[in-house]
PDBQT receptor file of N, H, CA, C and O in Angstrom, charges set to zero:
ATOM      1  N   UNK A   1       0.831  -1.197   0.000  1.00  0.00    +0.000 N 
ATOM      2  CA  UNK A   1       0.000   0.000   0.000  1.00  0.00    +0.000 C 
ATOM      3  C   UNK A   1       0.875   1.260   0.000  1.00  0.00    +0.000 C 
ATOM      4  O   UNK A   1       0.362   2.325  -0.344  1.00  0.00    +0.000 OA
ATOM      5  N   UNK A   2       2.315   1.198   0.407  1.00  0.00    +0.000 N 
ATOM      6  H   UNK A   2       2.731   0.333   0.686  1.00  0.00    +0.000 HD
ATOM      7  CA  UNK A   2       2.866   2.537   0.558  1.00  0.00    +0.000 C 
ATOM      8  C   UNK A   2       3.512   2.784  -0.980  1.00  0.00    +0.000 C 
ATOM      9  O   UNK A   2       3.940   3.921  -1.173  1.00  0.00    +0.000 OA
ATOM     10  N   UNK A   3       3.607   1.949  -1.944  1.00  0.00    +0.000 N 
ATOM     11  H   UNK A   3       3.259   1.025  -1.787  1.00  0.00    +0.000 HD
ATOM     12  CA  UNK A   3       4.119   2.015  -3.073  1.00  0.00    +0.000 C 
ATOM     13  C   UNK A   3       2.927   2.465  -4.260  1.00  0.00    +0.000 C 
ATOM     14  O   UNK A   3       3.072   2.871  -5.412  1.00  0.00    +0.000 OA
ATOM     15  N   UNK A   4       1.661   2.194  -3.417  1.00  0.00    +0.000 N 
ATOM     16  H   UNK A   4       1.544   1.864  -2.481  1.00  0.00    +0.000 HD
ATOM     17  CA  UNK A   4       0.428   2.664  -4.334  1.00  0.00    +0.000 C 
ATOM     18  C   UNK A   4       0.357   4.416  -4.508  1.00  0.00    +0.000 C 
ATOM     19  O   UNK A   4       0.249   5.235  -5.421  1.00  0.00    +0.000 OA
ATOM     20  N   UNK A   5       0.549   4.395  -2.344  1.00  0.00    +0.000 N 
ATOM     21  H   UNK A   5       0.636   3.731  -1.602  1.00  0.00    +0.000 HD
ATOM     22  CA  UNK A   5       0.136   5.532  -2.128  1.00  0.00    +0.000 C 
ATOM     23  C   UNK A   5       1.288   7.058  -2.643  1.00  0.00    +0.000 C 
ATOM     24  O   UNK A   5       0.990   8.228  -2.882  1.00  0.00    +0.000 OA
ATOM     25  N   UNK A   6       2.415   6.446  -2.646  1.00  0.00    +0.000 N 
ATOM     26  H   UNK A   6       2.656   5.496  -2.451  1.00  0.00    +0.000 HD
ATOM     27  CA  UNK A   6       3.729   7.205  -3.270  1.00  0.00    +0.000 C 
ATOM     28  C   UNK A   6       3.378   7.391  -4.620  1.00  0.00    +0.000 C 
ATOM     29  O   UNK A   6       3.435   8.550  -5.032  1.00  0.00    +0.000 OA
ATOM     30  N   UNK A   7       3.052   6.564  -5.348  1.00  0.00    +0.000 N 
ATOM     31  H   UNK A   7       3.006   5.623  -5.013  1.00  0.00    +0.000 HD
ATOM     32  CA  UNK A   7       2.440   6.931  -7.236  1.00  0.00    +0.000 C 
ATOM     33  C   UNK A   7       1.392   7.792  -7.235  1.00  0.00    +0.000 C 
ATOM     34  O   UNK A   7       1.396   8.901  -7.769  1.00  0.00    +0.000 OA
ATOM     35  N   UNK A   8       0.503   7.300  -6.647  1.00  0.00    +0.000 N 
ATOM     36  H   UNK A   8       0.499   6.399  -6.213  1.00  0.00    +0.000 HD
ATOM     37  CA  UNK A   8      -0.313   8.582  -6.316  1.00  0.00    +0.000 C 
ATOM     38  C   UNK A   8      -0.203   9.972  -6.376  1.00  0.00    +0.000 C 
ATOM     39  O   UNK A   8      -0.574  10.853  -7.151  1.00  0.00    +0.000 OA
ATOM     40  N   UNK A   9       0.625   9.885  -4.978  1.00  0.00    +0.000 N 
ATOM     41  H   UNK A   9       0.927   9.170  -4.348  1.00  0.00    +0.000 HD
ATOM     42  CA  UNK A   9       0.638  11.142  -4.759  1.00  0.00    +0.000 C 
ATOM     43  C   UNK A   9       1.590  12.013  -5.813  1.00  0.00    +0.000 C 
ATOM     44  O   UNK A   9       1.230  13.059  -6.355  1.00  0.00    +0.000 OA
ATOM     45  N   UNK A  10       3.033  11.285  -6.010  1.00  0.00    +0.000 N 
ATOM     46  H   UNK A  10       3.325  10.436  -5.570  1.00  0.00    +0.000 HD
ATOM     47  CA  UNK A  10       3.599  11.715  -7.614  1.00  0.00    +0.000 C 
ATOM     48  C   UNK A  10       2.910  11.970  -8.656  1.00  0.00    +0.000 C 
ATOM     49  O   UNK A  10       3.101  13.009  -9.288  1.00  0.00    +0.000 OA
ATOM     50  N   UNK A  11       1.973  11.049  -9.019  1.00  0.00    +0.000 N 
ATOM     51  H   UNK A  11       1.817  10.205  -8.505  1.00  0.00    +0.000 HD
ATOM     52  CA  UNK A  11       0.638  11.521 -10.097  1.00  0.00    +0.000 C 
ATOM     53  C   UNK A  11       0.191  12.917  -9.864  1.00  0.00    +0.000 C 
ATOM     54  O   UNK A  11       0.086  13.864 -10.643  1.00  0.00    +0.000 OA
ATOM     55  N   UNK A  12      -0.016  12.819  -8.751  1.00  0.00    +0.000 N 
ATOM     56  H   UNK A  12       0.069  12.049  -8.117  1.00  0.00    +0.000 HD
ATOM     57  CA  UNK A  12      -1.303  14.104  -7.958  1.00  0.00    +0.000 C 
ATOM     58  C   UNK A  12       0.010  15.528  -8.601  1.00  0.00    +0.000 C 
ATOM     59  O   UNK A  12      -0.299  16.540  -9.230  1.00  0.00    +0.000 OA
ATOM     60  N   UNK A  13       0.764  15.303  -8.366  1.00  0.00    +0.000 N 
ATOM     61  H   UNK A  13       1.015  14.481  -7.855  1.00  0.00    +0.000 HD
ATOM     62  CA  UNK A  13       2.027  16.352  -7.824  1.00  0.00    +0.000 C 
ATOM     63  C   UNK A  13       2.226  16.535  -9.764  1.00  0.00    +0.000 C 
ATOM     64  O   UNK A  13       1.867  17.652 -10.137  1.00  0.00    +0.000 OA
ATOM     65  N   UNK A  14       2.567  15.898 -10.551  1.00  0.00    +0.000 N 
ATOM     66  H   UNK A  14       2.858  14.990 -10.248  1.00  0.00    +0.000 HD
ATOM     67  CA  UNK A  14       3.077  15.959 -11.873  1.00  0.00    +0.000 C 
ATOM     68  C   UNK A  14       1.809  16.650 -12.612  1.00  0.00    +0.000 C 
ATOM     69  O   UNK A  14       1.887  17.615 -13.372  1.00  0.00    +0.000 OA
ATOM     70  N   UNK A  15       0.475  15.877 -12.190  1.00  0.00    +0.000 N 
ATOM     71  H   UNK A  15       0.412  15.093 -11.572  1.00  0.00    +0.000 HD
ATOM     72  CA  UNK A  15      -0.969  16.595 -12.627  1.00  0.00    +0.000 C 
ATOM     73  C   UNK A  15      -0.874  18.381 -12.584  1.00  0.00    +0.000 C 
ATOM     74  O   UNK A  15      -0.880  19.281 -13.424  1.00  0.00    +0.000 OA
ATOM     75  N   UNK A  16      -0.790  18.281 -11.166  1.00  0.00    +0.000 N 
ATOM     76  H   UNK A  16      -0.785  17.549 -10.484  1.00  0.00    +0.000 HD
ATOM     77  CA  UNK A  16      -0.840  20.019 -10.476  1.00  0.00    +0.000 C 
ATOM     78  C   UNK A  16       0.352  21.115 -11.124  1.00  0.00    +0.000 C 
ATOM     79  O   UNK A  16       0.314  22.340 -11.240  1.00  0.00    +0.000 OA
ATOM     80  N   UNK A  17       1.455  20.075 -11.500  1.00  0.00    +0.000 N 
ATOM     81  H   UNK A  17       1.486  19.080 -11.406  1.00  0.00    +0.000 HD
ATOM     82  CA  UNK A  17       2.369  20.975 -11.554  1.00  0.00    +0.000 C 
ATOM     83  C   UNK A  17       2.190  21.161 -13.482  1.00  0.00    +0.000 C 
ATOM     84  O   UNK A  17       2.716  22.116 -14.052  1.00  0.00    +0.000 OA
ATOM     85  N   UNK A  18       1.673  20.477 -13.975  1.00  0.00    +0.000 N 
ATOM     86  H   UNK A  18       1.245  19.701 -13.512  1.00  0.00    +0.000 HD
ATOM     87  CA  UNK A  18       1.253  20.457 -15.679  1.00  0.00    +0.000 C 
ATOM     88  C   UNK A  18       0.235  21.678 -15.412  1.00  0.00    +0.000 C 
ATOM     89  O   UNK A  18       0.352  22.822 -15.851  1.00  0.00    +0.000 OA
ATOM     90  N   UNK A  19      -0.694  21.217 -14.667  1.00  0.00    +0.000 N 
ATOM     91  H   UNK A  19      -0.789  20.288 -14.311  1.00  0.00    +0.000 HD
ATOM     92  CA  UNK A  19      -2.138  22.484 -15.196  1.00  0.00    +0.000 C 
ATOM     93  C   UNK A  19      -1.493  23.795 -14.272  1.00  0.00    +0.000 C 
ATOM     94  O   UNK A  19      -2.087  24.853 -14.477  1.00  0.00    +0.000 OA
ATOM     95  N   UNK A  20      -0.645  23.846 -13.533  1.00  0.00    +0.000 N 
ATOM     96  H   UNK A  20      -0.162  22.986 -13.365  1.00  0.00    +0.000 HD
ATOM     97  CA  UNK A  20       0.363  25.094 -13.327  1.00  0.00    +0.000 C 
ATOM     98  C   UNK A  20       0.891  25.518 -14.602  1.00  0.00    +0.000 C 
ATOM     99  O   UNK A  20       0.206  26.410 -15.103  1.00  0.00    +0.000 OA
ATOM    100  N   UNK A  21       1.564  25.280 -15.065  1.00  0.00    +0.000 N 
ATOM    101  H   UNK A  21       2.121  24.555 -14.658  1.00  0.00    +0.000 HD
ATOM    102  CA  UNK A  21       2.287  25.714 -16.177  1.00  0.00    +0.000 C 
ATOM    103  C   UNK A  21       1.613  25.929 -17.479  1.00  0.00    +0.000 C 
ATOM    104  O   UNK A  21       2.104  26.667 -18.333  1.00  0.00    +0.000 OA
ATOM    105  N   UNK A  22       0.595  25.351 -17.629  1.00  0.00    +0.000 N 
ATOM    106  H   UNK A  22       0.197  24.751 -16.935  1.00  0.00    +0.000 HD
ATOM    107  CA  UNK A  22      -0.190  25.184 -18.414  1.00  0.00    +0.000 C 
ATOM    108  C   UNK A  22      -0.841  26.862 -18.649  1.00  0.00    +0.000 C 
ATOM    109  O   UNK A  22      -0.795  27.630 -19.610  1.00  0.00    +0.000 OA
ATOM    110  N   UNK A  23      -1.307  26.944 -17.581  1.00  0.00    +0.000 N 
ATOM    111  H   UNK A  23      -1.343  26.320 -16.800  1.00  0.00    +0.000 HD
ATOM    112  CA  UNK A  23      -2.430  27.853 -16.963  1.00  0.00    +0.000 C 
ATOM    113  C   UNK A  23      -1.179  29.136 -16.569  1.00  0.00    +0.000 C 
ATOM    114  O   UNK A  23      -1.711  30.245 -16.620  1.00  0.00    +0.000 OA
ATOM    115  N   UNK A  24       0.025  29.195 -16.272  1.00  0.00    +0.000 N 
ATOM    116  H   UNK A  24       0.458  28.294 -16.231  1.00  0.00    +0.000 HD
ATOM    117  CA  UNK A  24       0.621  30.310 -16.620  1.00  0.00    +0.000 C 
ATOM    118  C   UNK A  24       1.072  30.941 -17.735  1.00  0.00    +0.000 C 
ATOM    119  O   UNK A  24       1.171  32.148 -17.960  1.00  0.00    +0.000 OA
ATOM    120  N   UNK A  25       1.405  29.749 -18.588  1.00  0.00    +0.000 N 
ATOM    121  H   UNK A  25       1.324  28.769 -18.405  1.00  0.00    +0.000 HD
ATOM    122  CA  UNK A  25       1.843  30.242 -19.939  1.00  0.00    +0.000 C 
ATOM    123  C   UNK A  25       0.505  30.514 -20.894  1.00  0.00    +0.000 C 
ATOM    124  O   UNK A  25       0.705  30.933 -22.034  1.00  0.00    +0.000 OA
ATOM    125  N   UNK A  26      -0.739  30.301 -20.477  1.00  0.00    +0.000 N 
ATOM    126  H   UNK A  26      -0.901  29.961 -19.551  1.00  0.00    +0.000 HD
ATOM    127  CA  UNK A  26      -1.253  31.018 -21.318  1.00  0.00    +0.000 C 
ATOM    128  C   UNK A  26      -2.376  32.412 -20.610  1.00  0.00    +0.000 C 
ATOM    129  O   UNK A  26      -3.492  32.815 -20.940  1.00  0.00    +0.000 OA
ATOM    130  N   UNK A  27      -1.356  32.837 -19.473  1.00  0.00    +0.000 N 
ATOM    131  H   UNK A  27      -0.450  32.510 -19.204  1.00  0.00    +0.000 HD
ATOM    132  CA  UNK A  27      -1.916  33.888 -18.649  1.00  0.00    +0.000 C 
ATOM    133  C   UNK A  27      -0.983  35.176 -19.413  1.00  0.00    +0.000 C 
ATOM    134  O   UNK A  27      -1.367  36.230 -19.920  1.00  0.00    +0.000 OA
ATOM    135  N   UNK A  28       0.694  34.465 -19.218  1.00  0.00    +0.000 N 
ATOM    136  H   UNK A  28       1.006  33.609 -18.806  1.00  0.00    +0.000 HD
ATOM    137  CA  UNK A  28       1.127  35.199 -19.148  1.00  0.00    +0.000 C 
ATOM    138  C   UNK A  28       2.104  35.456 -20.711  1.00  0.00    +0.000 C 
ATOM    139  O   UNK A  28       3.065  36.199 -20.907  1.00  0.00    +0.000 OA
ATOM    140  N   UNK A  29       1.183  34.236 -21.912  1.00  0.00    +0.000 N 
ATOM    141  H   UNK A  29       0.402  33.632 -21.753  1.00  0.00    +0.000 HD
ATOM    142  CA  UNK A  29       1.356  34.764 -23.510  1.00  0.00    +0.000 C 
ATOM    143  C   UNK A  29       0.834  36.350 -23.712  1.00  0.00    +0.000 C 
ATOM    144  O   UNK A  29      -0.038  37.006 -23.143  1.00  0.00    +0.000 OA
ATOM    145  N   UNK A  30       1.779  36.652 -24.791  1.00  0.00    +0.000 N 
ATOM    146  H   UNK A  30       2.488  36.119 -25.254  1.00  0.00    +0.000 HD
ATOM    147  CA  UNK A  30       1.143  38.278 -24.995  1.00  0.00    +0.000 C 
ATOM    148  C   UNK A  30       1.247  38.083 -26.589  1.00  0.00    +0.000 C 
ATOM    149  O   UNK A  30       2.078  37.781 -27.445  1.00  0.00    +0.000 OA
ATOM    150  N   UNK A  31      -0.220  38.471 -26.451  1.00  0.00    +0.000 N 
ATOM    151  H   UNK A  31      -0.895  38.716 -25.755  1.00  0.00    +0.000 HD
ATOM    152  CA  UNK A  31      -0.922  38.106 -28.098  1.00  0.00    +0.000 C 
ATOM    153  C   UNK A  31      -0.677  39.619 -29.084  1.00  0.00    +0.000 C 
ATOM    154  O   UNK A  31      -1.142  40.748 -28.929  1.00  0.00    +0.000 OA
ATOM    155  N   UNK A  32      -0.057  39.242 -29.774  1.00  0.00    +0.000 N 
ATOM    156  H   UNK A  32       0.320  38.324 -29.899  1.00  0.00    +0.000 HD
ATOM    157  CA  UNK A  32       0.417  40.531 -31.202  1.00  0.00    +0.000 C 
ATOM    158  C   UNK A  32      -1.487  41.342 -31.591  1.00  0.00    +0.000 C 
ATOM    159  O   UNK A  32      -2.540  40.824 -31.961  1.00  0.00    +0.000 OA
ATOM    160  N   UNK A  33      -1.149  42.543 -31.306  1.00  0.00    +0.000 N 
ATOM    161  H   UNK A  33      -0.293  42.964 -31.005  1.00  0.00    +0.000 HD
ATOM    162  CA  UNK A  33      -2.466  43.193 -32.161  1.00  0.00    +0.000 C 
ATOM    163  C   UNK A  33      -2.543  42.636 -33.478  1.00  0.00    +0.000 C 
ATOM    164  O   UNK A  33      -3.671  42.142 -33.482  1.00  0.00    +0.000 OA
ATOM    165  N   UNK A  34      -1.990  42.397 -34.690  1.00  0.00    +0.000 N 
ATOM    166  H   UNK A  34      -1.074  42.799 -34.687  1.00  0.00    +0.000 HD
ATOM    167  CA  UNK A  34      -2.775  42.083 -35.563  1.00  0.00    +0.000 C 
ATOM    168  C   UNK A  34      -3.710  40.426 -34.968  1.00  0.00    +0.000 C 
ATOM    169  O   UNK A  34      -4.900  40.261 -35.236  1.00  0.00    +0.000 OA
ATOM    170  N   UNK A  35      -3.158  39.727 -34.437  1.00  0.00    +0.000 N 
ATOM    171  H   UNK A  35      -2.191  39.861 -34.219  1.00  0.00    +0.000 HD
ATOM    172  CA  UNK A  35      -3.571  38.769 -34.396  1.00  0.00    +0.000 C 
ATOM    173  C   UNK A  35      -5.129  38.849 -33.471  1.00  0.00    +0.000 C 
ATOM    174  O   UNK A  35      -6.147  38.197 -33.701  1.00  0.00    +0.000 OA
ATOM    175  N   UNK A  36      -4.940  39.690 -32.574  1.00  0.00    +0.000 N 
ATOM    176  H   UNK A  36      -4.113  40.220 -32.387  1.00  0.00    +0.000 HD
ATOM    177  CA  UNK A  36      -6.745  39.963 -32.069  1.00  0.00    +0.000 C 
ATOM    178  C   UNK A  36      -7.394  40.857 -33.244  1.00  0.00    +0.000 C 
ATOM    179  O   UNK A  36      -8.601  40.764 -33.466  1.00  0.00    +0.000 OA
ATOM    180  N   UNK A  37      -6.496  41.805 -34.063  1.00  0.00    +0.000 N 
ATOM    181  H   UNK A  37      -5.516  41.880 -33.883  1.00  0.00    +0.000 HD
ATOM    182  CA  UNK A  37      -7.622  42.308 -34.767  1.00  0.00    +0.000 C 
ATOM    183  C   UNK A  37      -8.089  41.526 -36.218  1.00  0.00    +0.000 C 
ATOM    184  O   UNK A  37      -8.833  41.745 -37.173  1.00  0.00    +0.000 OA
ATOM    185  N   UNK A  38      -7.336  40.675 -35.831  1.00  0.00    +0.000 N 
ATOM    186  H   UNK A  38      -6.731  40.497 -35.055  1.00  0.00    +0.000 HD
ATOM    187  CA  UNK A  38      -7.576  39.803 -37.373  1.00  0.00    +0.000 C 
ATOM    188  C   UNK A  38      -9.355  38.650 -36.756  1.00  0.00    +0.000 C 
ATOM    189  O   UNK A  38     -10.339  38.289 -37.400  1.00  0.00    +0.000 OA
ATOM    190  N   UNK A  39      -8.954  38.460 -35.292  1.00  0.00    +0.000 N 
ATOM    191  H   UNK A  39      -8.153  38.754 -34.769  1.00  0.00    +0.000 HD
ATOM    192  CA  UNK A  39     -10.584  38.115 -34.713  1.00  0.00    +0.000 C 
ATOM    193  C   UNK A  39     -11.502  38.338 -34.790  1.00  0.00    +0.000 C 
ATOM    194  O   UNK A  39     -12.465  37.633 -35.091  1.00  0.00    +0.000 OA
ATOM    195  N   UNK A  40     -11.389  40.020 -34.379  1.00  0.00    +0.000 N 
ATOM    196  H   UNK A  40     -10.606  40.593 -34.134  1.00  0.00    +0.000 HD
ATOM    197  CA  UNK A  40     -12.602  40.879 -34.079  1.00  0.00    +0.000 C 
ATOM    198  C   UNK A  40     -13.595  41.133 -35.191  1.00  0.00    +0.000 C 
ATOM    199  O   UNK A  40     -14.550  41.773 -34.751  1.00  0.00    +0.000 OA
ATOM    200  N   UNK A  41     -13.717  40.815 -36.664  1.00  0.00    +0.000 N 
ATOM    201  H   UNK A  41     -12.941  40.295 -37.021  1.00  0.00    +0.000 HD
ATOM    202  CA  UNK A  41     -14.681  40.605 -37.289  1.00  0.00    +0.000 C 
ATOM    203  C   UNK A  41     -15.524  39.621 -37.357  1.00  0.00    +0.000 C 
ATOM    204  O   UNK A  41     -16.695  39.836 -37.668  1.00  0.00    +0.000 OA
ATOM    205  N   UNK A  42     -15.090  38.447 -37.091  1.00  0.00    +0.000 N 
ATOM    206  H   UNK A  42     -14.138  38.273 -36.838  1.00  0.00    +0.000 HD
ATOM    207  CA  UNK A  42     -15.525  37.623 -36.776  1.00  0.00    +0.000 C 
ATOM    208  C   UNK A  42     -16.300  37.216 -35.474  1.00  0.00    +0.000 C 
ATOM    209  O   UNK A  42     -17.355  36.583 -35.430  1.00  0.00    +0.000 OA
ATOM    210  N   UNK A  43     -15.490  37.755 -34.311  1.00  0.00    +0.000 N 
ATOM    211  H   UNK A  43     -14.633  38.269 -34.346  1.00  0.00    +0.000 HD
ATOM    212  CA  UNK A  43     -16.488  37.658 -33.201  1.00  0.00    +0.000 C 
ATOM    213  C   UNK A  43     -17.710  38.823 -33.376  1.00  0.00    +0.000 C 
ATOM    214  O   UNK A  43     -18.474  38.902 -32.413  1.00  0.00    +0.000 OA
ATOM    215  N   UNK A  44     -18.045  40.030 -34.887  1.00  0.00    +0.000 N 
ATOM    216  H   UNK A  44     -17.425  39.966 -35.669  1.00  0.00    +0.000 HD
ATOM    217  CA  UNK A  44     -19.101  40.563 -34.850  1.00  0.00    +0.000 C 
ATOM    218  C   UNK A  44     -20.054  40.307 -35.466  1.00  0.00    +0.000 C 
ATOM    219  O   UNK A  44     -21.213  40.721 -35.509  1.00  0.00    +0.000 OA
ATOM    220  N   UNK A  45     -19.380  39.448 -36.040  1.00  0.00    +0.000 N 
ATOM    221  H   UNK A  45     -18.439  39.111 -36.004  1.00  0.00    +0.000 HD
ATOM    222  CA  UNK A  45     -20.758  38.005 -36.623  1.00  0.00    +0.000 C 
ATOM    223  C   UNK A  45     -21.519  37.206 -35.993  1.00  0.00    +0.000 C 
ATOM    224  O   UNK A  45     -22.653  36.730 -36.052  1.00  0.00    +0.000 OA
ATOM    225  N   UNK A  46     -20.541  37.182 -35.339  1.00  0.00    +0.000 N 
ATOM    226  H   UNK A  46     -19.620  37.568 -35.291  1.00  0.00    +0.000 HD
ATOM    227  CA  UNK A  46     -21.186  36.061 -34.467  1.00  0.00    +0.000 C 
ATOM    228  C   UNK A  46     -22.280  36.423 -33.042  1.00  0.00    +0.000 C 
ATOM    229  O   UNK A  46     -23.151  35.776 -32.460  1.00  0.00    +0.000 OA
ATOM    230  N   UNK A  47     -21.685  37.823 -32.873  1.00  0.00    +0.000 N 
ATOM    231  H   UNK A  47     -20.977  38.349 -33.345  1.00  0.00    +0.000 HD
ATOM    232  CA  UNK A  47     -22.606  38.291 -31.982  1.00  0.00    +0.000 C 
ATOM    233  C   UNK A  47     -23.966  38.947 -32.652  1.00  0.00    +0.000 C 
ATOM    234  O   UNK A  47     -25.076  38.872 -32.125  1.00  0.00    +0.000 OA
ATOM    235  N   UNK A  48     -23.714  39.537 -33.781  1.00  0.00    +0.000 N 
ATOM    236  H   UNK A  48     -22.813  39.598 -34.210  1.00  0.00    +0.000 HD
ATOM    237  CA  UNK A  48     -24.640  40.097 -34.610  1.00  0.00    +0.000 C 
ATOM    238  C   UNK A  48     -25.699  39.405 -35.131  1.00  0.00    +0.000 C 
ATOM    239  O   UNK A  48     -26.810  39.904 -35.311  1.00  0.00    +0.000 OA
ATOM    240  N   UNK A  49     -25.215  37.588 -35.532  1.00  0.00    +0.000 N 
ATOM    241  H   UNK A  49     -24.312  37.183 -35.385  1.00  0.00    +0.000 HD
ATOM    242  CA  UNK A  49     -26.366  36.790 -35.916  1.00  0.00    +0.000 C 
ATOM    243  C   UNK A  49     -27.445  36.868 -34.622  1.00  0.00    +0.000 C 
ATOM    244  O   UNK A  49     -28.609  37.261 -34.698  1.00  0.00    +0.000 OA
ATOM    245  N   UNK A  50     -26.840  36.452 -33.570  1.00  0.00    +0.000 N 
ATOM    246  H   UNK A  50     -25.894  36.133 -33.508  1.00  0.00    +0.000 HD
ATOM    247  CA  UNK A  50     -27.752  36.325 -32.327  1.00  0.00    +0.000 C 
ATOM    248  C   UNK A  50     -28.728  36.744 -31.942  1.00  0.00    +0.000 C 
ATOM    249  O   UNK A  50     -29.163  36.389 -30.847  1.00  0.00    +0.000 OA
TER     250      UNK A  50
């Protein structure tokens, strides 16, 4: 049981530390203006059909 509970918790620990990094690098990406304004017609379609 202590060899279950050690994978585990390594699992638990490799999980947390992925959706960490995960979840910083796309906090702390910095997106080029053309690339949002190349969006923004499109998200006024989409709000506009609605």
């Amino acid at each position: 049981m202590k060899f279950e509970t050690l994978m585990l918790q390594t699992l638990f620990s490799a999980c947390a530390l992925v959706c960490l990094l995960a979840m910083g690098a796309m906090l702390t990406t910095k997106v080029p203006v053309s690339v949002a304004a190349s969006h923004a017609p499109a998200a006024k379609v989409v709000s506009s059909a609605g």
